[in-house]
Each structure stands twice: as C-alpha cells, then as structure tokens.
ROTILUM-335714 format. One record per residue (C-alpha): residue in three letters; x, y, z. Coordinates in steps of 0.05 Angstrom, whole numbers. Layout:
BEGIN
DRENTI type      x      y      z
DRENTI  ALA      X      Y      Z
...
//
This chain:
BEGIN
DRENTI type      x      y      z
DRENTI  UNK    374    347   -185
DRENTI  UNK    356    322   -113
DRENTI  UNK    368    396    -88
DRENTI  UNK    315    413   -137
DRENTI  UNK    276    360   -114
DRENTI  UNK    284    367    -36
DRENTI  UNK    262    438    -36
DRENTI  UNK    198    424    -68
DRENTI  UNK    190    373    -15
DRENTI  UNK    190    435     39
DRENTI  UNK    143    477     -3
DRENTI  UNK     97    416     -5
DRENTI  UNK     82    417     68
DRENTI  UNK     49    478     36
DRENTI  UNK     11    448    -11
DRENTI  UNK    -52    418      1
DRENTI  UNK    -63    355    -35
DRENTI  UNK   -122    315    -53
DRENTI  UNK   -167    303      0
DRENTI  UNK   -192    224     -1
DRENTI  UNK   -242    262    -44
DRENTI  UNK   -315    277    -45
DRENTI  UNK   -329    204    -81
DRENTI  UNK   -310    173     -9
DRENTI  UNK   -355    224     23
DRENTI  UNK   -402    179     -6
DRENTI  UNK   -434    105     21
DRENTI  UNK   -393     55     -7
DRENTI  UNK   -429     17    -71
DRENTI  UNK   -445    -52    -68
DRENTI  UNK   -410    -91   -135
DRENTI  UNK   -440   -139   -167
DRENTI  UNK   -410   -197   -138
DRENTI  UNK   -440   -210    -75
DRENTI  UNK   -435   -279    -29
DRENTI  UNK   -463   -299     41
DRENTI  UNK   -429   -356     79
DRENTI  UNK   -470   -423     76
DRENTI  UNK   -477   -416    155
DRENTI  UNK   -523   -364    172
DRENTI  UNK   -479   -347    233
DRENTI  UNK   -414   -348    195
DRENTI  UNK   -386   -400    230
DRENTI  UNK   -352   -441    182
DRENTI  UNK   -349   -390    129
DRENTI  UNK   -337   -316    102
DRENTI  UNK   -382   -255     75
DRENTI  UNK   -352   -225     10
DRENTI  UNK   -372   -168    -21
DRENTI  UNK   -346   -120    -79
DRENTI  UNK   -361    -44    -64
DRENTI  UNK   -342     22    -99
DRENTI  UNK   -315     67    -58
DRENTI  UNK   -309    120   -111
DRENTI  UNK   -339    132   -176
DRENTI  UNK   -281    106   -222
DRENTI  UNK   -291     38   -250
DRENTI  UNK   -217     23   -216
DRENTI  UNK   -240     54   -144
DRENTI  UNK   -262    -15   -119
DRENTI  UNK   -257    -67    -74
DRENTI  UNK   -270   -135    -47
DRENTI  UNK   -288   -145     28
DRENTI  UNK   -277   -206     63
DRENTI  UNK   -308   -215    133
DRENTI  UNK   -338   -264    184
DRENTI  UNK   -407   -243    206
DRENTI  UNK   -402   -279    279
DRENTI  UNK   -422   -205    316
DRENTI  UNK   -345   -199    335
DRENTI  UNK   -309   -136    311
DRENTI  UNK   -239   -166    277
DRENTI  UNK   -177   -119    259
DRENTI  UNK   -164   -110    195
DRENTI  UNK   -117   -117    132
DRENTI  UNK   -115    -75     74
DRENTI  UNK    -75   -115     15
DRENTI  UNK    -47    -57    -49
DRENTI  UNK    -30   -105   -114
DRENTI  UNK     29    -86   -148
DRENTI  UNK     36    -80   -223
DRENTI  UNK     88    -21   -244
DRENTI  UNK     34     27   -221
DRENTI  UNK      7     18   -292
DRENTI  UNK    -29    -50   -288
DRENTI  UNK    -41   -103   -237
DRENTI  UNK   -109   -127   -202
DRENTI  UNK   -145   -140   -138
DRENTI  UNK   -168   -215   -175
DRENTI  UNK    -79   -229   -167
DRENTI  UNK    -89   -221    -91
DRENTI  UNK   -157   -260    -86
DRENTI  UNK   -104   -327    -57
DRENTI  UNK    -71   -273      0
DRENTI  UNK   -131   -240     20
DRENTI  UNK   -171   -296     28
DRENTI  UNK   -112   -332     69
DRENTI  UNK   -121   -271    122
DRENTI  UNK   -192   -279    124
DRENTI  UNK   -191   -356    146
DRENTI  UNK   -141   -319    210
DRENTI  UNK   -194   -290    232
DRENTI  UNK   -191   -209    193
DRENTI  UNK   -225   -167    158
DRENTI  UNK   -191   -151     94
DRENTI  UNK   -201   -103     52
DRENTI  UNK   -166   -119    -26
DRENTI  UNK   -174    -48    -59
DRENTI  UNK   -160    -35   -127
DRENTI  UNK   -133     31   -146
DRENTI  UNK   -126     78   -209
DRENTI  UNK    -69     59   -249
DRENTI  UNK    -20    105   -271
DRENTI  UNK    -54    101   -339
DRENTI  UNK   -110    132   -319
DRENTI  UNK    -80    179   -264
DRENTI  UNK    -19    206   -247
DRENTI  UNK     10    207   -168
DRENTI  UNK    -17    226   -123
DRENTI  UNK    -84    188   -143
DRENTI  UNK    -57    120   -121
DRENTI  UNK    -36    142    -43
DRENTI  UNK   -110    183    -52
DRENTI  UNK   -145    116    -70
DRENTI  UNK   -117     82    -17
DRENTI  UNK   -134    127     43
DRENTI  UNK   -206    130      5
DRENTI  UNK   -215     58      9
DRENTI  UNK   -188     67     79
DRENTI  UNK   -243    121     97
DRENTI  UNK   -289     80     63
DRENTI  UNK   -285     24    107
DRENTI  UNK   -279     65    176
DRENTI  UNK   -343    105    156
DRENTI  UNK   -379     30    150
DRENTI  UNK   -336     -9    205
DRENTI  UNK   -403    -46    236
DRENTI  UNK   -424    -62    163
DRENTI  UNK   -362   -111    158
DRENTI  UNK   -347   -133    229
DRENTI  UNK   -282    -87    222
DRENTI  UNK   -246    -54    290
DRENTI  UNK   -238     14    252
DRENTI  UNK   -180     39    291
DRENTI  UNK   -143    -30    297
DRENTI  UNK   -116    -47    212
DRENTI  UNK    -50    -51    182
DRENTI  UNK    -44    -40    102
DRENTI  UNK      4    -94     54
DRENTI  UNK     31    -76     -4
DRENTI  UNK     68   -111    -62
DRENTI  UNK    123    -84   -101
DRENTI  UNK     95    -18   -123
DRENTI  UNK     34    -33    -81
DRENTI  UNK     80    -29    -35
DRENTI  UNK    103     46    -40
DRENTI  UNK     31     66    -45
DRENTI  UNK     15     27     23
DRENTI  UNK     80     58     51
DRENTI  UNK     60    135     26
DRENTI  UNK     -2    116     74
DRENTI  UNK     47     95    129
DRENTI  UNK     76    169    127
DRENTI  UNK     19    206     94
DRENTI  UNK     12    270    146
DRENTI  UNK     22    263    219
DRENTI  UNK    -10    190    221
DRENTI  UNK    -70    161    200
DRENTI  UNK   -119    143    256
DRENTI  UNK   -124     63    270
DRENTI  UNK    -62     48    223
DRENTI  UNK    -12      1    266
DRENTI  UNK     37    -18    213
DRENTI  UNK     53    -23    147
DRENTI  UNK     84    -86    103
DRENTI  UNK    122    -72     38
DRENTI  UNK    128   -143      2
DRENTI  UNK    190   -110    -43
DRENTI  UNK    165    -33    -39
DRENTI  UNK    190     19    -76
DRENTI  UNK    208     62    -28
DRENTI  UNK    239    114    -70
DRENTI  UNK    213    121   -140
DRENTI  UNK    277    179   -147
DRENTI  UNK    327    122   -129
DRENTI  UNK    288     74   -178
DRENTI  UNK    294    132   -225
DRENTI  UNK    378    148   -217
DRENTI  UNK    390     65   -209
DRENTI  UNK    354     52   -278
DRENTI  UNK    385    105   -321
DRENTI  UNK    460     59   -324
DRENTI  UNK    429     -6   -309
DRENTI  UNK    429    -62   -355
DRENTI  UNK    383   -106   -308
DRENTI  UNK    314    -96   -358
DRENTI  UNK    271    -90   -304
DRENTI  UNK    308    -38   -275
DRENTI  UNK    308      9   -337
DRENTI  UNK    227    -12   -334
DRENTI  UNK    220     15   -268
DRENTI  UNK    247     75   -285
DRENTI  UNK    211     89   -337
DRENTI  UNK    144     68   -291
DRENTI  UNK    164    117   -244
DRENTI  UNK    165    173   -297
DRENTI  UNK     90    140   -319
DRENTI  UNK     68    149   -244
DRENTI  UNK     86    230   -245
DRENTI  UNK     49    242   -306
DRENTI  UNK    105    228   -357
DRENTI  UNK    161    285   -328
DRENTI  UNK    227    280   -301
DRENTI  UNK    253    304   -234
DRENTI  UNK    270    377   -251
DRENTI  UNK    236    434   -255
DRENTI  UNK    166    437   -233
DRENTI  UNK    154    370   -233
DRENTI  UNK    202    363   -167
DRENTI  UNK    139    376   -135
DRENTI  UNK    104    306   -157
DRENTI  UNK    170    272   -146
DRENTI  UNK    188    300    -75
DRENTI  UNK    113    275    -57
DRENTI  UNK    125    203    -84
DRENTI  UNK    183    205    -39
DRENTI  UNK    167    153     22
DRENTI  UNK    227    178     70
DRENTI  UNK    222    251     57
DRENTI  UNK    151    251     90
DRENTI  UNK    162    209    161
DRENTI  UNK    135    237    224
DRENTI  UNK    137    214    288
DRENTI  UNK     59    183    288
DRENTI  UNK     76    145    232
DRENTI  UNK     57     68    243
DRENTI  UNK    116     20    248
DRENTI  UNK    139    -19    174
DRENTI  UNK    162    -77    162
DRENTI  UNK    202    -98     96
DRENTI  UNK    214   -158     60
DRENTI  UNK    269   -160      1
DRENTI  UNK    314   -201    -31
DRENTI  UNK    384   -197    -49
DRENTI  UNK    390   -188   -105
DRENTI  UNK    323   -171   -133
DRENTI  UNK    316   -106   -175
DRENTI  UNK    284    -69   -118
DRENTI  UNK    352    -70    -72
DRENTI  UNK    343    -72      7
DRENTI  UNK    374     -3      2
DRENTI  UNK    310     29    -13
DRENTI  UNK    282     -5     53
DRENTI  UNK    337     35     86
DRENTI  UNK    318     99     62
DRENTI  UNK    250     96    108
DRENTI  UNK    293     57    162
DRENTI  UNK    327    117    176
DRENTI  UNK    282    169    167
DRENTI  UNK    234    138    212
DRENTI  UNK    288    105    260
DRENTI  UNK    310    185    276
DRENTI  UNK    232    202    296
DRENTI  UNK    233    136    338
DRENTI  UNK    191     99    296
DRENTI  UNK    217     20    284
DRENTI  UNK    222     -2    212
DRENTI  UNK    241    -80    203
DRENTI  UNK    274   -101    147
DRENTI  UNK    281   -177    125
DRENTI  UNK    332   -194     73
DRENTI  UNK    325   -264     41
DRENTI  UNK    376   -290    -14
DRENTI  UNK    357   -293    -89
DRENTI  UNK    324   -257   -133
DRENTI  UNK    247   -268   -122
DRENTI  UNK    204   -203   -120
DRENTI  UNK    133   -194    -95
DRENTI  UNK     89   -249    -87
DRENTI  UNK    135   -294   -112
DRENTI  UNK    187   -272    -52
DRENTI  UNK    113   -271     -2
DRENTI  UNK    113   -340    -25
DRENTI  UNK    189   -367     -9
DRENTI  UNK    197   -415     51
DRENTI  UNK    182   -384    119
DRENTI  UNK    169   -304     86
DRENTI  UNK     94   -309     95
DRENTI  UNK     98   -336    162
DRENTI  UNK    143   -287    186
DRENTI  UNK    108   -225    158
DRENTI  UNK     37   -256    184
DRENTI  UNK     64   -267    261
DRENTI  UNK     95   -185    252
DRENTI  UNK     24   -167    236
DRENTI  UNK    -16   -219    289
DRENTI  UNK     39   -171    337
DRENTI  UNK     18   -105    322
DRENTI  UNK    -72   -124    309
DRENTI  UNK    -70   -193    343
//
C-alpha cells in the first residue's frame, strides 16, 4: 500500500492542483457582522469584520485588527473538527486573545469534508490567505510577515500550507495544536485500535478523500494529504504541540520533523503528559504561553 501511495506522490508533482481559485480572484465580501472600535483611532479597541473570500457559504472569515495606521503581522487560526465539522465561532476566545497582542488575525472557516473532498480544505486556506494579502492596507496587515495555527485537523490543513509548493510568500511558521500530520498513519493506526477516537479518525480521513481507501487511484488524493511527503527547502519553520498519550501520537510530529530537518528547515516539537488534544491541550498550564513567545519569535 504505501508503495502505491508514494509513487502517486511523484506523479503529483505532475499534477496541477487547484489554484486558490477564481472566487479569491475576487474582492473579499463584507459579512454581515460588522463592528468599529468605540475609539475612533483604535486605541483601546479592535475592528472586526466577517468577509467572504469565496462564494461558498463556508469560504469565510472573521478579521480582527487595530486601525491605529500601523501595519501588524499576522495570524491565521484553522479550527479543527474531524475535517467534517467544526467552526470559526470555537476559535472566537484564541483569536481575539492574539488581537489584544497587537495582530492581525485572520479566523477562516473552510469547507468541510461534507461538502468537499481534499484538496478543498489546504485550497481554502491559501484562498483566505490570498485574500488577505490582495487587501493587506484594508486590515492594517504586514502581508509578507503571518504565521497560520491550526488545531487538530486544522492543524494538517495549516501544515499542507507550511509545505504547499516551494513556499508561500510571507509565511514564517506554522503551529499544529495536535496536527494530523499524516492522515495515512491515522489511517494504518485506526484499523487495530481500540482507542474510539482513533478508529473515528480513520474513518475521517477516508471522509476527507472523498470516501476511498489508499489503493488504486485514489493514492493520488492520499499521497497529496500527506504533510512530509511534500517538504521543500522554503518551507516556513513548524512548531508542534502534543500530548502523550493523546490519540494523535507525537510520532506524527516526527514525520515532518524529519522530512523538513533533512532540507534544513527546523520543526519544534513540544510533548506535554496526558491526554488533552486541541484546545483543550492549547489551554494546559504554560502551552499557550510557550506556543505565543515561538510565534512573537518568528513575526514579533
């Protein structure tokens, strides 16, 4: 099976994939929730606005800025959800907690695996990406200084951006708050596990490439949902957060670890104990912290 798999991954590089798409060739649409700070010269307070960045009810997202004339890196936050559900609204706590540091953050929504299979999700993302590049001024956003966050499998689509190509212009790092790194490893560790949430992840993985296995021609979709098999030497650095003994294992950190480590590209990995996953492991003493001073590093 994984010969199968990693010779579709060569032919790939001949395969042209979705361009962000001619919905992000378009000016972002402003949402219906809009809201000014109560200073005029947002001191004191934050812009927010919701904008379309495609033409899928899903293809949204909320923008958090402070209108003070100064352009502010950025941070991208990818909810998690089994690719299949999930919600920008989960992440409303996170992304507003990077917006009182002082960035512009971008919470995107994305289509769900319910709607579309891979690779729709990583196409989303570098939309929403595009999206707000195209319209830096509009949001007080440095365009070529961001980093993108992901949670659980948020976290393997903002990853597949990390080593989407030969680099993506601006991107300094990625954070994977439990990311799937490899939805084939999910896929071989859930078929004799009796951990539930591994056999569900599994079974999500098949949801994300349209309902097919890895064999035959759907290799192709699965060698593309592979993180590691894609890393260049562009690629922006990664950090990792897992722990123990949760049911997305360290191990899959180490996949993208050494892929990237060989092109001389630094991938950190921080292990806590237990079992919390996600935002609950974001939220554990001193994990929040740790990932926010990584990213003040590599923006400021």
């Amino acid at each position: 099976m994984r010969t199968a798999v990693s010779l579709s991954a060569i032919a790939l590089a001949c395969v042209a994939l979705t361009p962000v798409g001619a919905q992000a060739a378009q000016d972002p649409t402003p949402g219906p929730a809009v809201t000014m700070p109560t200073d005029p010269d947002g001191i004191g307070g934050h812009a927010t606005e919701t904008i379309s960045y495609g033409k899928h009810r899903r293809q949204q997202m909320d923008v958090w800025w402070t209108p003070d004339g100064m352009q502010r890196p950025g941070v991208f936050i990818v909810h998690g959800g089994w690719w299949s559900s999930g919600d920008k609204r989960g992440m409303t706590q996170i992304a507003r907690s990077y917006a009182d540091m002082g960035y512009t953050v971008f919470n995107i929504n994305y289509r769900l695996s319910t709607q579309a299979a891979w690779p729709a999700q990583r196409t989303d993302a570098l939309a929403a990406i595009a999206a707000a590049r195209r319209h830096a001024d509009r949001w007080a956003f440095d365009a070529n200084n961001y980093v993108v966050v992901g949670f659980s499998a948020g976290g393997h689509i903002a990853a597949a951006v990390g080593t989407f190509g030969n680099g993506t212009q601006g991107l300094k790092g990625v954070v994977g708050l439990s990311p799937i790194i490899s939805p084939l490893r999910a896929y071989t560790d859930g078929a004799a596990a009796t951990q539930p949430n591994k056999v569900r992840l599994r079974k999500a993985a098949v949801r994300l490439a349209g309902g097919c296995h890895p064999k035959g021609k759907c290799s192709r979709v699965w060698a593309s949902m592979e993180v590691a098999w894609h890393a260049s030497r562009k690629d922006a650095p990664m950090l990792t957060v897992h722990a123990q003994d949760e049911f997305v294992p360290p191990q899959q950190s180490e996949l993208v670890k050494d892929a990237l480590g060989k092109l001389g590209v630094p991938v950190k990995i921080i292990t806590v104990p237990g079992q919390s996953h996600s935002t609950t492991l974001y939220r554990e003493m001193g994990v929040a912290e740790r990932v926010q001073a990584w990213i003040a590093g590599r923006i400021g």
